[in-house]
C-alpha positions as CSV (number, residue, x, y, z in Angstrom):
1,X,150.6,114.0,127.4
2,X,153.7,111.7,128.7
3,X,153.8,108.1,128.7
4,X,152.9,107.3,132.9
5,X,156.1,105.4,133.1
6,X,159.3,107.0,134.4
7,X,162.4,105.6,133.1
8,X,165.4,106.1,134.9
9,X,169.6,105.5,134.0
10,X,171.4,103.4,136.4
11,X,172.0,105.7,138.9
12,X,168.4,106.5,139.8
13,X,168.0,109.9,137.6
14,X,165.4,110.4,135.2
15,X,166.7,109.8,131.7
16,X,167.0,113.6,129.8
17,X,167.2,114.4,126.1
18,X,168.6,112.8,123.1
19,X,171.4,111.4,125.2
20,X,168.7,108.5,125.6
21,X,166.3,107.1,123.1
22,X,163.2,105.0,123.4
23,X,161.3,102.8,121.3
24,X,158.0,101.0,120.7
25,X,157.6,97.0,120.3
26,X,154.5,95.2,119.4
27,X,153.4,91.9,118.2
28,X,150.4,90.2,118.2
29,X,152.3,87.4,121.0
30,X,155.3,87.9,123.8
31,X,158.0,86.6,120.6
32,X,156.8,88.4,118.0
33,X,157.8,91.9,118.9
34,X,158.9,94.1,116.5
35,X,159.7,97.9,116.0
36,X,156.3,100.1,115.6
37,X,158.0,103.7,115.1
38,X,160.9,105.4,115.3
39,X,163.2,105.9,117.9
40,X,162.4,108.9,120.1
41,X,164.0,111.2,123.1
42,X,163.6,111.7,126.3
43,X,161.5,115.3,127.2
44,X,164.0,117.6,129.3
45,X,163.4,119.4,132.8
46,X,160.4,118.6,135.1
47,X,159.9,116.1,132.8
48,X,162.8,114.4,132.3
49,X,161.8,110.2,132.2
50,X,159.3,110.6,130.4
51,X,158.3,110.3,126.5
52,X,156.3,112.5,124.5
53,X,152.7,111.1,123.8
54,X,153.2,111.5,120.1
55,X,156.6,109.2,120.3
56,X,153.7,106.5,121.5
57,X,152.0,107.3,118.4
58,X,148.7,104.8,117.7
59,X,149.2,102.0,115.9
60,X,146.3,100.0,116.7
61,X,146.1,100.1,112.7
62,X,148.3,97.4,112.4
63,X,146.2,95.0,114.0
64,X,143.1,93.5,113.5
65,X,140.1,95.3,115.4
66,X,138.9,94.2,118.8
67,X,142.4,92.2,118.9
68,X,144.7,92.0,121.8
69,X,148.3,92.7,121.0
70,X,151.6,93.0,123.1
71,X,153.8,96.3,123.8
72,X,157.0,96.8,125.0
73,X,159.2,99.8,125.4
74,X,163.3,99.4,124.6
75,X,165.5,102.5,125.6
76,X,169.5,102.6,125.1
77,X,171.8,105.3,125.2
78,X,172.2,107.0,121.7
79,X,176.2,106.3,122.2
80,X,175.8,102.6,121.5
81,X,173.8,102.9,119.0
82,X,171.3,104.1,116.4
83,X,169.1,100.7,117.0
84,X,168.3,99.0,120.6
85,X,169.3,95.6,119.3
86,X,173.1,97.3,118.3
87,X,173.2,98.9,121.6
88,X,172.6,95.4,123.2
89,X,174.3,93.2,121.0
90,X,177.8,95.1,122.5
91,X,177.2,93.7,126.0
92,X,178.0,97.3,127.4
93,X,174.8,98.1,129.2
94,X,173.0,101.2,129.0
95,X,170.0,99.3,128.1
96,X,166.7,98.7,129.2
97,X,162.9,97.3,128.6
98,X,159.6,97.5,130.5
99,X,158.0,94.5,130.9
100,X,155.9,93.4,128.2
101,X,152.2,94.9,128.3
102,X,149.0,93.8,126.9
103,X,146.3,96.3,125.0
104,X,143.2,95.8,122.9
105,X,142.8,97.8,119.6
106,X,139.5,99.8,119.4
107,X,139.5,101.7,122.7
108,X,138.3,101.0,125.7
109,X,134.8,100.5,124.0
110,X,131.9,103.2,123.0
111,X,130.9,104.3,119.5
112,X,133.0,105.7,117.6
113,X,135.7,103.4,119.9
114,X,138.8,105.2,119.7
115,X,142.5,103.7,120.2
116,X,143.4,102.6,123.4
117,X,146.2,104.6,125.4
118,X,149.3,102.7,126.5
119,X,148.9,102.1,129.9
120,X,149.9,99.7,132.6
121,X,153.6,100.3,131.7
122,X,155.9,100.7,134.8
123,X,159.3,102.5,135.6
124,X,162.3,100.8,135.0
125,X,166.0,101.8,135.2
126,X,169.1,101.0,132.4
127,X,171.7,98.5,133.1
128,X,174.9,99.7,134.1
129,X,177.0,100.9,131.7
130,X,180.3,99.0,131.7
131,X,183.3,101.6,129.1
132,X,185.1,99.5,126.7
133,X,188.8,98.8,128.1
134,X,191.1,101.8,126.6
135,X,194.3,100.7,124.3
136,X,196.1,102.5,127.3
137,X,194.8,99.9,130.2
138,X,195.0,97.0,128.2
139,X,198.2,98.1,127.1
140,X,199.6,98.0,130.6
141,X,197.8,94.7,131.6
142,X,199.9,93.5,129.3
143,X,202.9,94.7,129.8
144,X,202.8,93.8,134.0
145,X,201.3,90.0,132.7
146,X,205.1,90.4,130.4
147,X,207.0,91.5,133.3
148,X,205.7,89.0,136.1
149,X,206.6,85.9,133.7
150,X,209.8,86.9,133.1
151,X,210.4,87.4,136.9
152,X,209.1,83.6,137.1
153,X,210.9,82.2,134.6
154,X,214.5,83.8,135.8
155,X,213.5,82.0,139.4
């Protein structure tokens, strides 16, 4: 089953593959997030946007029972970065969160109570992705800012 959240680049199409990679966070407050598993892609075709179930995996273990705890899905493209916090840190976009959930460990109640799905998540879209400069552009930036002050200073 995929998560119910579509996650989108920043031109409004579904993200696709392992050109993409998402990410769980918990903690048991809004700062205390950390990584819960391992980064995961995107599914492909029809259901492109969307993580596998078993990339959410449960991990209601790591929290005491009957507790409430915070979630939060990170997704960057892969080219930045192994990590979402290296793909950020570079100020490129191509990043992105959902707004930070709250769930309860144990279920949604009943004997035995079983782990709770992630749910309430919304869609969201990546930043922009800004490219680095090339050696090329910045090269010639230069050389016109070079040219135009020697024009000044021979006036």
């Amino acid at each position: 089953m995929a998560v119910p959240a579509r996650i989108y680049n920043a031109d409004g199409n579904p993200l696709s593959g392992s050109q993409y990679l998402a990410q769980l966070y918990a903690g048991s407050d809004q700062n205390s997030l950390t990584p819960l598993s391992p980064s995961a892609p995107f599914l492909t075709g029809t259901l492109a946007g969307y993580l596998a179930q078993t990339a959410i995996h449960d991990f209601s273990g790591a929290f005491s029972p009957n507790t409430g705890y915070f979630i939060q899905i990170r997704v960057w493209d892969a080219d930045l970065g192994a990590t979402w916090q290296i793909a950020a840190s570079k100020g490129m976009g191509g990043v992105g969160e959902s707004s930070i959930g709250r769930e309860l460990t144990g279920g949604r109640g009943g004997v035995p109570s079983l782990p709770g799905d992630v749910s309430g998540l919304q869609s969201f879209s990546l930043s922009p992705l800004v490219p680095e400069p090339s050696t090329y552009a910045l090269c010639g930036v230069g050389v016109v800012a070079l040219w135009w002050q020697c024009r000044r200073s021979r006036q």
